[in-house]
VOZA-759470 format. One record per residue (C-alpha): x, y, z. Coordinates in steps of 0.001 Angstrom, whole numbers, padded with zeros to 6 digits, always signed. Layout:
XYZ/...
// end
This chain:
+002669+025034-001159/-000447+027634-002464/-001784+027889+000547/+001691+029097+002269/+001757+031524+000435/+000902+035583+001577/-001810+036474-000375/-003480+039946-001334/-006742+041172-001585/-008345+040794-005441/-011334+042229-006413/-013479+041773-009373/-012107+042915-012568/-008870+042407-011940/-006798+040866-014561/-003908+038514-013825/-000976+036905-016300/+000604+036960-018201/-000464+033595-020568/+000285+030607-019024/+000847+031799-015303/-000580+030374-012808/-002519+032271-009253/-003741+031366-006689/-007132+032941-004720/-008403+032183-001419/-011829+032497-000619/-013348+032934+002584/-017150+032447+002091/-019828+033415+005125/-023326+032134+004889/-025887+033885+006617/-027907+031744+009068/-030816+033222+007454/-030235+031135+004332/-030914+028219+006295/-032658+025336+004390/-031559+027128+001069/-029065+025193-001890/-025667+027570-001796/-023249+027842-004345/-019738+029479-004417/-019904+031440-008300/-016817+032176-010263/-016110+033359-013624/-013242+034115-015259/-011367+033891-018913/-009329+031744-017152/-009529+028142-016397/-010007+027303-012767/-009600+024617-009941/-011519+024660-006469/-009394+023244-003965/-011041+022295-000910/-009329+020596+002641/-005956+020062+000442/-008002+018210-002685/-008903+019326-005904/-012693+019206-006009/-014110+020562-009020/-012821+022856-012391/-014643+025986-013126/-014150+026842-016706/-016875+029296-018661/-015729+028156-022160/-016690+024065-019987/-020537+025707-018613/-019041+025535-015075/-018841+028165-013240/-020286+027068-009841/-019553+025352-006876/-022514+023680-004377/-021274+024118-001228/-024604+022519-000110/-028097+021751-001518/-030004+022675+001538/-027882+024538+004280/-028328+022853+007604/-027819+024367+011213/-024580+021639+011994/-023067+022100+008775/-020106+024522+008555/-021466+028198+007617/-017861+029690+007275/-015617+028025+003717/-012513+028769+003096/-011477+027461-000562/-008816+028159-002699/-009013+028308-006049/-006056+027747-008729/-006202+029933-011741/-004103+029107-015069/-003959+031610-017037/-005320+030113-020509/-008616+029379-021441/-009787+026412-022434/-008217+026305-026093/-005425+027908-025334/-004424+031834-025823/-004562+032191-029263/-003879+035934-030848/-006998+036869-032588/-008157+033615-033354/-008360+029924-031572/-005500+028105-033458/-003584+031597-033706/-000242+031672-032049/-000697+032347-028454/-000829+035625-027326/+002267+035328-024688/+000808+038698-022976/-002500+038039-022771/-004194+039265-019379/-007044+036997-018074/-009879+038915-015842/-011374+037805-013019/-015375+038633-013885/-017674+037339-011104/-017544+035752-007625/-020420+035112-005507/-022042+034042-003121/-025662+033035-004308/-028751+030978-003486/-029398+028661-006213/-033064+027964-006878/-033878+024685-008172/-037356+024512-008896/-037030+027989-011566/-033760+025819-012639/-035603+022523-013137/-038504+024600-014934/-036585+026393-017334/-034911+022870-018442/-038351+021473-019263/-039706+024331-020802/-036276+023946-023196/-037076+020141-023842/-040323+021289-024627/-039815+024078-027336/-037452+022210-029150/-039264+019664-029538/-041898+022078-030422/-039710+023615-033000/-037691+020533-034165/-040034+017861-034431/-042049+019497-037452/-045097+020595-038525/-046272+017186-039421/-045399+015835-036332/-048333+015770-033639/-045898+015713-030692/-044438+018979-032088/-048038+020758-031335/-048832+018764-027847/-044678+019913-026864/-045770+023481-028353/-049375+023638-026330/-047601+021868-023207/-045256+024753-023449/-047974+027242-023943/-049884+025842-020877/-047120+026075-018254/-046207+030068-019162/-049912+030698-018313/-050097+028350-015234/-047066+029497-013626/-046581+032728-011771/-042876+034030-011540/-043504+035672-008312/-045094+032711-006570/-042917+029619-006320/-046269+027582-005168/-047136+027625-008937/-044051+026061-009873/-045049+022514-009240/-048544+022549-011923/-046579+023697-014035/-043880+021221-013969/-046660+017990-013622/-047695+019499-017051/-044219+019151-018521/-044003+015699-016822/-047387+014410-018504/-045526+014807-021791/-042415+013171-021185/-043468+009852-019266/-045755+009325-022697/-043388+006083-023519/-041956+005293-027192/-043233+001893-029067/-040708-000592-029232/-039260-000433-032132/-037718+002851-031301/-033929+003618-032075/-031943+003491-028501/-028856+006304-027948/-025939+004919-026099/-025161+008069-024149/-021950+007565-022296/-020222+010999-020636/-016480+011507-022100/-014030+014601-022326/-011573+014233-025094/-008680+016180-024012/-005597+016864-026303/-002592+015814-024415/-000983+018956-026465/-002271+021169-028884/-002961+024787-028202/-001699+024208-025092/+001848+022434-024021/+002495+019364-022092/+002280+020400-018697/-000881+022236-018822/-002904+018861-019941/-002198+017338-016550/-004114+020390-014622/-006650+020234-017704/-007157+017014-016735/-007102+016944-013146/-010020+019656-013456/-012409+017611-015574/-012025+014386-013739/-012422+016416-010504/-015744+017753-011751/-016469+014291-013326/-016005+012750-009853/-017944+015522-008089/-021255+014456-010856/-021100+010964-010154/-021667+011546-006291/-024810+013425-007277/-025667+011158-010517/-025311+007373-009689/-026059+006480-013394/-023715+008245-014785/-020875+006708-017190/-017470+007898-018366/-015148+006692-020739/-011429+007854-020611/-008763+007077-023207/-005620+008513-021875/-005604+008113-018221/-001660+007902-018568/-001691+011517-018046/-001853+011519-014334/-000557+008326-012927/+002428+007037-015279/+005532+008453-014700/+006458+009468-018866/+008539+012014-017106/+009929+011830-013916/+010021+016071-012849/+006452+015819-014160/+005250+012679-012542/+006238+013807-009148/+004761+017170-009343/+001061+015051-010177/+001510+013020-007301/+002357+015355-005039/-000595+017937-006172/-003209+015152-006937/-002428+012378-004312/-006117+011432-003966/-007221+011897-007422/-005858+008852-008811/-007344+006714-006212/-010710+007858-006411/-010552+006867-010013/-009502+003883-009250/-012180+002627-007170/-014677+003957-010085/-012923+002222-012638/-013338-001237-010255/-017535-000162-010055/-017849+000022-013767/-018460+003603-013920/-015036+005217-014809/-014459+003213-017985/-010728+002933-019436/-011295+002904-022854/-008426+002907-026124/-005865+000398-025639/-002998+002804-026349/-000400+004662-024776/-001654+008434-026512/-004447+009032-029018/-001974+008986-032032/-001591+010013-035176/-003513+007297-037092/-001355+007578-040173/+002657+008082-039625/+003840+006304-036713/+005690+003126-038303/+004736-000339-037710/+006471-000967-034433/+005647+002394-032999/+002044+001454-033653/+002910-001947-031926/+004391-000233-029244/+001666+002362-028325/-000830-001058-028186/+001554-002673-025931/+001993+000045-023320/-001425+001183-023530/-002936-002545-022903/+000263-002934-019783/-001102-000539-018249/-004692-001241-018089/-003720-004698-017734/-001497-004014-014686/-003790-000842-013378/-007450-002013-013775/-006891-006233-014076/-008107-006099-018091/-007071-004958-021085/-009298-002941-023402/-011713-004552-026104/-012449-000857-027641/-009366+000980-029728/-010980+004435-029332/-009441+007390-031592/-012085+009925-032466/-010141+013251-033313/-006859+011688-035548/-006677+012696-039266/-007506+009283-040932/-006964+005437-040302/-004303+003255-042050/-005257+000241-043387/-002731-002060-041146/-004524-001049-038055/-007394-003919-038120/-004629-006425-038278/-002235-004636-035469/-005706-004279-032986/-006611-007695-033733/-003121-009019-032432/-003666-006486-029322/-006977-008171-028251/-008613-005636-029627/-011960-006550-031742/-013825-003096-031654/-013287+000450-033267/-014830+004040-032145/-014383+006974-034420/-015766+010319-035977/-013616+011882-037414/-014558+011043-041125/-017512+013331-040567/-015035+016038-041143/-014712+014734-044757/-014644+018140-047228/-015492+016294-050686/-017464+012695-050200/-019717+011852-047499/-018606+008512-045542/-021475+006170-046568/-021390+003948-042990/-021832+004811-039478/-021648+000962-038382/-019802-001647-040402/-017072-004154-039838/-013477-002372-041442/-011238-004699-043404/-007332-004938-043007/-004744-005255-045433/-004501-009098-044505/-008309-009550-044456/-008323-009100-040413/-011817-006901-039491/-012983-005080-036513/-016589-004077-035803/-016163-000191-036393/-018760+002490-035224/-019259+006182-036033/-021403+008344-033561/-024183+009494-036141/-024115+012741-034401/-020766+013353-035877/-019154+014845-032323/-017582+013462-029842/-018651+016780-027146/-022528+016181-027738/-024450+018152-025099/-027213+016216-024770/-029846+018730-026881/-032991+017430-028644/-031229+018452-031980/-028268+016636-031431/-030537+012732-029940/-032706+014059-033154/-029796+014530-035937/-028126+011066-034546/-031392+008909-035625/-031656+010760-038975/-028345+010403-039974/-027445+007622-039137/-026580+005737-042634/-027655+002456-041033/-030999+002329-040570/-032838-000783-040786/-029553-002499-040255/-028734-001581-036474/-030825+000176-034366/-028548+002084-031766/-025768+004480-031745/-023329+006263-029755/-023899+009618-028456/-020665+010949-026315/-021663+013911-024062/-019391+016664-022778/-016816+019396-023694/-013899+018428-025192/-010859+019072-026719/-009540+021148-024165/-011108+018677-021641/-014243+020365-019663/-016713+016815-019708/-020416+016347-019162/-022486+018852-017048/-025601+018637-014819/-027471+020237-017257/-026050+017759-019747/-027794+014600-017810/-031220+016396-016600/-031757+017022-020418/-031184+013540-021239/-033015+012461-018138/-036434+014182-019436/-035503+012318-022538/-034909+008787-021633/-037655+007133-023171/-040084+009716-024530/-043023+009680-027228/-041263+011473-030657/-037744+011123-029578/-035323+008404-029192/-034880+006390-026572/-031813+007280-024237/-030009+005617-021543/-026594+006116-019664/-024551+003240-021244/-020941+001680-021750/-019252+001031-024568/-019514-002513-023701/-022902-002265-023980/-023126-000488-027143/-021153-002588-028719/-022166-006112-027371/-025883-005150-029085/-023876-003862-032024/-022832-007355-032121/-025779-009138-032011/-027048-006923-034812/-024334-006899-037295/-025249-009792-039140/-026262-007168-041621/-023780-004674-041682/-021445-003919-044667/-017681-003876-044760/-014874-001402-045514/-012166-002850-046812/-008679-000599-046506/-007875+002883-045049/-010088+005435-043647/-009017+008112-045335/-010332+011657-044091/-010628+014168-047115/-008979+017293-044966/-005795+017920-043030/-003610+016320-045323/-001215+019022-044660/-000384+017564-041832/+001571+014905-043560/+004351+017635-043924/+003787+020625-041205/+006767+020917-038969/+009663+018560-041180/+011606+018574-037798/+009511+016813-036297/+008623+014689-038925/+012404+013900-039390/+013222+013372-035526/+009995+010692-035368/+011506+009055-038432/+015396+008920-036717/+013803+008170-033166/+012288+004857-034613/+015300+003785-036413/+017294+004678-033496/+015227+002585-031202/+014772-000319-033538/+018748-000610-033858/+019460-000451-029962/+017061-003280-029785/+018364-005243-031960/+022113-004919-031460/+020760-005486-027312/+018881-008329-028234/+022104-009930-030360/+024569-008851-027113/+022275-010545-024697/+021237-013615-026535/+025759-014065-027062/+025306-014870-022949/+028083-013237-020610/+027207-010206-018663/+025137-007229-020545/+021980-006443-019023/+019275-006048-021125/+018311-001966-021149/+014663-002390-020595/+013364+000213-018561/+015866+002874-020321/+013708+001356-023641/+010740+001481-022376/+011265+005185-020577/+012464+006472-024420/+010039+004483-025975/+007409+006326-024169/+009014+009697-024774/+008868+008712-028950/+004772+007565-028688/+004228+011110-026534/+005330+012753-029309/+003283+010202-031610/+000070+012377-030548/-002356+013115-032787/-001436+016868-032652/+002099+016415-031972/+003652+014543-034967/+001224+016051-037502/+002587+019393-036537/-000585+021189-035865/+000533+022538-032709/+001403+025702-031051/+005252+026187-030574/+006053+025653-026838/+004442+021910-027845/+007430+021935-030249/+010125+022582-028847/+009129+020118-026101/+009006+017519-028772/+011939+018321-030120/+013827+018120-026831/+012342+014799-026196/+013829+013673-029515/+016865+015239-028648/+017288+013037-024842/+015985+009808-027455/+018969+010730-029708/+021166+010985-027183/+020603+008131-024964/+019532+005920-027847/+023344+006655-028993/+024711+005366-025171/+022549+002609-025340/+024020+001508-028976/+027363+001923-028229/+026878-000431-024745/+025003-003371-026656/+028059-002782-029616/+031088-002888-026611/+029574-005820-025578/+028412-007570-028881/+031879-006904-030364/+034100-005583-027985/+036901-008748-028677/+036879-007608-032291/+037428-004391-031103/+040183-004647-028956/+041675-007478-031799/+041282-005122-034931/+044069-003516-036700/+043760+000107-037111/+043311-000784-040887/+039995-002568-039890/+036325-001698-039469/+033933-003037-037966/+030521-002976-040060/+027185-003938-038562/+023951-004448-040387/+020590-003599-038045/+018344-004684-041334/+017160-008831-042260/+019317-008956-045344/+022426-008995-046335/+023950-005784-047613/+026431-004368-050002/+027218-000981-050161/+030304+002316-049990/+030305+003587-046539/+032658+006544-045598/+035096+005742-042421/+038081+006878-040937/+041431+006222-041712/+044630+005969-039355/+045821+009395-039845/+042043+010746-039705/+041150+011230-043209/+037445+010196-044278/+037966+006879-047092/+035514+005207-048999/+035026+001500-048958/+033022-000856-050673/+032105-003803-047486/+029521-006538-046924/+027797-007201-044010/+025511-009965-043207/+021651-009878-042402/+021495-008534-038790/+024797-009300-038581/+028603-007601-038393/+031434-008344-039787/+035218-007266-039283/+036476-005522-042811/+040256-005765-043785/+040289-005511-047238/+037457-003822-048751/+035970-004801-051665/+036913-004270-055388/+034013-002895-057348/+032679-004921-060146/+032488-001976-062107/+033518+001600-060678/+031572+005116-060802/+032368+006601-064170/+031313+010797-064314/+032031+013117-066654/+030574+016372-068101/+029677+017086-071343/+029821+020218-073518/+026229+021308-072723/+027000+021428-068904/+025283+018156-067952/+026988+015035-066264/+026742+011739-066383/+027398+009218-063611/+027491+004989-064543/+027873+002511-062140/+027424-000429-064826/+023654-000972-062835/+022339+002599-063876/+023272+005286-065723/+022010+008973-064884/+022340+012131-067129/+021665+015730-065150/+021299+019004-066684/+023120+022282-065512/+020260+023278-062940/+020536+019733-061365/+017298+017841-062735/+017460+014381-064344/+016865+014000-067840/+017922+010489-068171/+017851+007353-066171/+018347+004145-067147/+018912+000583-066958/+022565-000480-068396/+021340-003863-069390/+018221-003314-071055/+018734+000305-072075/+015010+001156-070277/+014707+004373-070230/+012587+005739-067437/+012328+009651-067978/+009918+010913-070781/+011658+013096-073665/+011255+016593-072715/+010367+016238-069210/+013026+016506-066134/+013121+014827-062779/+014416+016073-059502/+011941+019084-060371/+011108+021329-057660/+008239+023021-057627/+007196+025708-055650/+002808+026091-054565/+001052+028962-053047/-000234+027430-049810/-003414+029339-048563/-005988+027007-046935/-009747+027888-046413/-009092+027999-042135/-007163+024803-040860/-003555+026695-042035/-001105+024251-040143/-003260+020932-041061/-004691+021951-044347/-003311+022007-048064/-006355+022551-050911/-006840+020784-054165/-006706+023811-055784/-002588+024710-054334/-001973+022347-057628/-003530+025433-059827/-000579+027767-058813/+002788+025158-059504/+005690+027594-060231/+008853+025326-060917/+012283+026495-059451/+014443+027526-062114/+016401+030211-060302/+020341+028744-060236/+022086+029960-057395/+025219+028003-058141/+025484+025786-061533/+025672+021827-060878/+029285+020648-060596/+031585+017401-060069/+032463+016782-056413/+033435+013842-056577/+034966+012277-059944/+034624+008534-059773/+035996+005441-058450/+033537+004320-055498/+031558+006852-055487/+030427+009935-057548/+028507+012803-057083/+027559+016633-057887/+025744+019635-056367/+024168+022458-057086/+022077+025252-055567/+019044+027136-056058/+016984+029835-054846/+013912+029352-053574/+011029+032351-053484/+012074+035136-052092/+013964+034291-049689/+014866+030277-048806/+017783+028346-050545/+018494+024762-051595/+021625+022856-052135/+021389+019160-053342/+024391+016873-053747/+023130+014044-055940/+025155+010915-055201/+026089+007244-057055/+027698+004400-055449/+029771+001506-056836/+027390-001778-057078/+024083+000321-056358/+020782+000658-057833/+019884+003912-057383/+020530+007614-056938/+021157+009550-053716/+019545+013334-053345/+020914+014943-049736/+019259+018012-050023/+019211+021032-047188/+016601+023340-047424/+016939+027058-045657/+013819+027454-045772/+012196+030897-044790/+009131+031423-046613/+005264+031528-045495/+001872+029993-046827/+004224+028227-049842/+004547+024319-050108/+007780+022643-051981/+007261+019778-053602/+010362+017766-056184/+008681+015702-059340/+009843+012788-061058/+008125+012042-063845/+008335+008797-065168/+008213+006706-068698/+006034+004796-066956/+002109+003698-067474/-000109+002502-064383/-003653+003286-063115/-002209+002503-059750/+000832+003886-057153/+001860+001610-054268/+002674+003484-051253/+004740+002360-048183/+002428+001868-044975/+002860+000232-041381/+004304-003677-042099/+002808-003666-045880/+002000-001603-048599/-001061-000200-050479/-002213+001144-053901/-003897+004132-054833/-005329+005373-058311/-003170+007918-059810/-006283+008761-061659/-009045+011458-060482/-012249+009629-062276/-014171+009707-059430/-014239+012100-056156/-013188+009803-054279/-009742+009572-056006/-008977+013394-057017/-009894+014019-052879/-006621+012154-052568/-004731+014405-054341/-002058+014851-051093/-001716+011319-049693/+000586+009469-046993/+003363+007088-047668/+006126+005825-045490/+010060+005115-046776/+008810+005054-050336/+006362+005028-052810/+006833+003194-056548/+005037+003243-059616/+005602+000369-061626/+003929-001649-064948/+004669-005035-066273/+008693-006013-066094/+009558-002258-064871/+009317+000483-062374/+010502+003333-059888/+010406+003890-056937/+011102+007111-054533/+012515+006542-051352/+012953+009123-048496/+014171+008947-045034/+012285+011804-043191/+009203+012710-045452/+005381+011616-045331/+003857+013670-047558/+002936+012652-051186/+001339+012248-054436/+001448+009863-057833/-000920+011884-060677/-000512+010669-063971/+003133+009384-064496/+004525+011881-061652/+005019+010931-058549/+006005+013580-056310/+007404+014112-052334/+006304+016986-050542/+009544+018881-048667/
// end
């Protein structure tokens, strides 16, 4: 289509956008005959990232921010070879992180203008090329090593002799001076010498500071350039994690435009992947969020990822690989174990702000005692560059010495994709097994961690989560999307089980599986690790939200299919007096639900349903005791259900809750639940992932009554009251607090307009309760935490992750706070609080 196009002449120092449009540039390249013999490369630099496109294929990215900015159109120009190119290259107009205003994880700038800086022509000489890369090797190790290290001084005096051997105007000196550099580096390392794993890789965010579509280019450019090294660099290794991107149809518009643009890509990889060089590494569908995806979704991103390599590349993976997500629950070494999954690859605890992670190899320990040999690259990157500091810091920091003896060391740009470089592997090349520095060599992550293996007789174990001591903002960032992930799930887990109840009844209804599987894949998309945490830019939002939005919807048309056919003969048979109640949850369930009666009025009715079951109500159910409310002279109300009785003061906040048979008591004299609370929110740098420990020194609770609590409803089968508030300057809250007939607990259905910036809401409940330890909610089980801060380890947990509740209980009694679209959370002292 590009290349149909009329194009115009462009000269250097133009500038082209605005952000995220794309252009397109052909090139017609003439070599002079003169430059016969010579190595030719096509040079281009821009702000922008680029593709070369060459006979209708993409061939290689050129991204400055990536160190590539050339193309070899040959290494030594011969007389039958073409001498006249034409290329075209594809421009988008962002750079490699995005188009942020001022800063990197800024808002994009949307008029940002991206300038075309250099294109050339050039000879490339290799031997000055191949001699400045030594000399490099050769004065860090100089300056690296350390004075008490003799190879420092023989690097330093190596270095010393080839500046006066070599002449820059006489290429014939070249080659002394390089046999000096050479003497050094074939000087071979004893054999007890700690061995680097180096294995290429380009972690690329599927979104982030970029949207959706713009990964699929970002990746067709670095496996382009990927492919392009391998033909020159038969040893070298990659490892991909998310090769979904361009050959699984998530969405069909997008799908087809990949295979029509990259028809050859795909297949190329392919016969890589069968060689053992292009390694499929992960087992999941997307690197997600380690944390808040439930149970099943975490399920679910296993069994798509491990389909597809099973059905793809005739094996599933052995390595879970998630190096950039913002900690690890503890259910995860149980749900990889079940996945055929015995192996774990990680940094990101290096990012810890408060206590240093005291393992870089160890086996991790489940919640039901399941363990996976886990390994953390003791250079602390994933986007090493293959530098004598970085092979240097990953043998002195590794916090496993003497246990294991190699490591991981993952080479190439990342993030916004880019991968390894030529420069990357001639470094490492000089390196491979010299006198002073580790040994290296190209590797697999099979191979790293079948010696791993054989050497972890030794190691130590971690038992529970990984929790990283930063982002824990992201636990609450964007509540939309926190709220759609938590409706999408529940929507999806009903429509499978009312499906699964209509089909297993026999007849005729078809099983919806590749509707499922097409939303399920939309809800673990949005499961990314930048995506559900919120710390993305806003086009990646509103994408996710729309994809919650088709989930919703079709989810909905799904339900009411599996329902029709489940129930339709108590449908057509019901009076219109009669409902029709079904329960999606294993046990059976009493409660008021609101429905509508034959002229169209909303009633209350008290009905039972059976565990995942339905049943056809009548005659609802008497109450054994009905919802008593009344208001006192002070202002407050009480509500009584003859299970609990609650007591709430004229601004809305519970000052008494109790048990009617035992009179417990369960808030503290003096103190009030339901207490909003309103934080300054300025983090050091990460502002969408980031709250501090010290937001806690700046609690301002709301007390600003916009309109005084009140009865709404008086009684019977249900009762309830509201109330509104103001918020800051400039955000409101209204809260109608809600009791049922026959239940044990309190409802809060609370709307937020919320409008203000760098503030976090929070609502309290403290408790008459005593307990060095909160139990939290997490994927298929449940963990504790201290709500103590004796050591650093506990008080960096002072924002922490929970599911559908979180409880703190003692001996015969406890509470617990349940939520339906909030992750976000803390239990200090006898408070527990939900961040809003």
């Amino acid at each position: 289509e590009a290349v149909r196009q009329e194009f115009t002449p462009a000269a250097v120092g133009d500038s082209f956008g605005p952000t995220w449009e794309t252009c397109w540039f052909k090139v017609e390249l003439s070599i002079p005959p003169a430059w016969a013999g010579r190595e030719v490369h096509f040079v281009w630099e821009s702000d922008g990232e680029g593709m070369v496109w060459r006979d209708g294929q993409p061939v290689q990215g050129l991204t400055k921010e990536g160190e590539k900015t050339s193309y070899i159109l040959t290494s030594s120009l011969k007389e039958a070879e073409p001498h006249s190119v034409t290329l075209y290259v594809e421009l988008a107009c962002n750079g490699l992180f995005g188009a942020g205003k001022g800063s990197m994880i800024a808002p994009p700038d949307p008029d940002r203008r991206f300038t075309l800086s250099k294109a050339e022509l050039v000879i490339f000489n290799r031997d000055v090329y191949e001699l400045l890369v030594d000399l490099e090797i050769l004065l860090d190790m100089a300056q690296l090593l350390g004075e008490e290290n003799q190879r420092s001084f023989q690097a330093l005096y190596t270095a010393n002799q080839m500046v006066n051997v070599c002449d820059v105007t006489d290429s014939s000196t070249f080659p002394a001076a390089r046999d000096l550099a050479l003497a050094i580096f074939s000087q071979r390392n004893g054999e007890s010498q700690h061995t680097i794993h180096a294995v290429g890789h380009c972690h690329i965010d599927s979104a982030w500071l970029w949207p959706y579509e713009e990964t699929i280019r970002k990746c067709a450019r670095s496996w382009a350039t990927v492919l392009r090294l391998m033909e020159s660099n038969p040893e070298l290794t990659f490892a991909c994690s998310q090769l979904w991107l361009i050959s699984v149809p998530w969405q069909a518009q997008q799908f087809e435009w990949v295979r029509s643009w990259y028809p050859g890509l795909y297949v190329q990889i392919q016969d890589l992947v069968a060689k053992g060089r292009f390694i499929p590494v992960g087992g999941t569908w997307v690197e997600m969020d380690g944390n808040l995806p439930s149970g099943e979704s975490m399920v679910r991103q296993f069994l798509q990822g491990q389909r597809f390599f099973q059905e793809q590349f005739g094996r599933i993976c052995s390595e879970f690989w998630l190096p950039d997500t913002f900690g690890y629950s503890a259910q995860l070494p149980q749900l990889m174990r079940g996945c055929g999954i015995r192996r774990f690859l990680t940094q990101k605890l290096s990012w810890n702000l408060v206590n240093t992670f005291p393992h870089h190899t160890f086996f991790w320990e489940g919640i039901d005692g399941s363990r996976v040999l886990t390994h953390f690259p003791p250079g602390d990157s994933y986007g090493m560059n293959g530098r004598v500091e970085e092979v240097l810091k990953t043998v002195k920091n590794n916090k496993d010495k003497g246990r294991v003896n190699h490591s991981a060391f993952l080479f190439g740009f990342g993030d916004g994709g880019g991968g390894p470089t030529q420069k990357m592997l001639d470094r490492m090349k000089r390196m491979r097994d010299t006198d002073g520095l580790p040994r290296i060599q190209i590797s697999t992550p099979d191979q790293l961690f079948s010696v791993l293996e054989k050497e972890s007789s030794q190691l130590c174990t971690w038992v529970g989560e990984l929790f990283l001591e930063l982002h824990n903002g992201t636990y609450t960032t964007q509540a939309q999307i926190k709220k759609g992930n938590r409706e999408c799930e529940r929507i999806l887990h009903d429509v499978e089980v009312l499906s699964a109840l209509a089909l297993a009844q026999g007849g005729t209804f078809q099983y919806p599986s590749s509707q499922l599987q097409r939303l399920w894949r939309l809800l673990l998309l949005n499961q990314f690790h930048d995506v559900l945490p919120g710390s993305c830019i806003q086009l990646v939002v509103e994408d996710a939200l729309g994809y919650y939005a088709e989930i919703r919807r079709a989810g909905a048309g799904l339900q009411e299919e599996a329902l029709r056919s489940l129930c339709g003969d108590l449908l057509q048979e019901g009076s219109p007096e009669s409902t029709l109640v079904v329960n999606t949850l294993p046990w059976e369930r009493t409660e008021v639900i609101s429905r509508t009666g034959p002229a169209g009025t909303e009633t209350l009715a008290l009905v039972t349903a059976p565990s995942m079951g339905y049943a056809l109500v009548k005659e609802p159910l008497l109450p054994p005791q009905p919802v008593t409310v009344w208001e006192q002279e002070d202002g407050s109300i009480v509500m009584e259900n003859g299970l609990i009785a609650a007591c709430l003061d004229a601004m809305g906040r519970l000052v008494s809750l109790r048990l009617v048979d035992s009179q417990r008591e369960s808030i503290p004299d003096s103190c009030c639940a339901n207490q909003f609370a309103l934080f300054d929110d300025v983090p050091l740098y990460w502002d969408a992932w980031d709250v501090m420990d010290y937001h806690l020194e700046t609690r301002k609770p709301v007390t600003t009554l916009l309109k005084p609590l009140k009865v709404i409803l008086g009684g019977g089968l249900r009762g309830s009251a509201s109330f509104s508030l103001q918020i800051g300057k400039s955000s409101t809250l209204s809260q109608e607090i809600i009791l049922d007939a026959a239940c044990p607990f309190l409802r809060f259905k609370t709307q937020v307009e919320w409008k203000e910036a760098h503030k976090f809401l929070k609502v309290e409940f403290p408790l008459l309760i005593r307990s060095t330890n909160a139990t939290y909610e997490i994927q298929f089980g449940h963990l504790q935490r201290p709500t103590h801060w004796n050591t650093s380890w506990d008080w960096a947990r002072f924002e922490v992750w929970a599911h559908k509740w979180l409880d703190l209980s003692e001996h015969g009694f406890g509470v617990a706070l349940l939520n339906d679209c909030k992750y976000g959370a803390s239990a200090h002292g006898n408070v527990l609080s939900l961040s809003l």
